[in-house]
N, C-alpha and C positions, 0 to 999 in steps of 0.2 A: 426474547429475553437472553438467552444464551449467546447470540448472536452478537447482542451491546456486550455481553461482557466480555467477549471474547476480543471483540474490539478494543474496550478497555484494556485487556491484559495485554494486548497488541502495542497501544499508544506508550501502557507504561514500561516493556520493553524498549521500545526503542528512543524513551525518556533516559532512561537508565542506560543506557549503550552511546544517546549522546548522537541518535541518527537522523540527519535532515534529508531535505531534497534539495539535492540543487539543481541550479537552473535548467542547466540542460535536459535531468530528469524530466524536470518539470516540462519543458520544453517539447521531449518524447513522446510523454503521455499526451500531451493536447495534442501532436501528431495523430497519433491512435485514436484519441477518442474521433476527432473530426473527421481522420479518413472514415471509422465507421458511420461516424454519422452524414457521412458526403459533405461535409463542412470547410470552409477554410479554416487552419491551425488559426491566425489573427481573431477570425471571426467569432470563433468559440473560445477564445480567450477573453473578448471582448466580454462577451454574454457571463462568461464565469466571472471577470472581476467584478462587472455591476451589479449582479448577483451577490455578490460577499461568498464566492465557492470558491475560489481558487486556494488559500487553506485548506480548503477540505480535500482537494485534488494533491496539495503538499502533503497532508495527512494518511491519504490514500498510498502512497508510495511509503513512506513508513512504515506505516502497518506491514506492506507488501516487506520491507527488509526485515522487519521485528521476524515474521514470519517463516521466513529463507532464515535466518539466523538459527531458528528456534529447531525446525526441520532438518536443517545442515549439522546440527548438534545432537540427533538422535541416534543411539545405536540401537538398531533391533536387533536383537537373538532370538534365532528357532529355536527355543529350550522343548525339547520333546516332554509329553507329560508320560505322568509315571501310570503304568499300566493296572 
């Protein structure tokens, strides 16, 4: 539960910021994913478009900037508390 929303809040970040994948990204990742799955890049892209998954892989990279954005924008302060 927390997890879908987070993702939600994820999608609609980088809705609002205007963030896609492009190809090469996309391109990247299916590197990654297949090298871990010992696959060919082609061959697991294959399987993900007949699938209907390769948006969700565009999605996935998104989320991943929504997140870098969101992280990259944090300032933490060690505010000591009062005694």
């Amino acid at each position: 539960e927390r997890n879908v929303a987070a993702q939600m809040i994820l999608e609609e970040v980088g809705k609002r910021e205007g963030m896609t994948a492009s190809d090469e990204e996309i391109a990247h990742e299916l590197a990654e994913h297949a090298n871990a799955l010992g696959k060919n890049p082609d061959e697991l892209q294959s399987q993900l478009e007949s699938g209907g998954r390769m948006g969700a892989l565009a999605a996935d990279i998104i989320r991943r900037k929504a997140l870098d954005l969101i992280v990259g924008n944090v300032d933490v302060k060690d505010e000591a508390k009062p005694a």
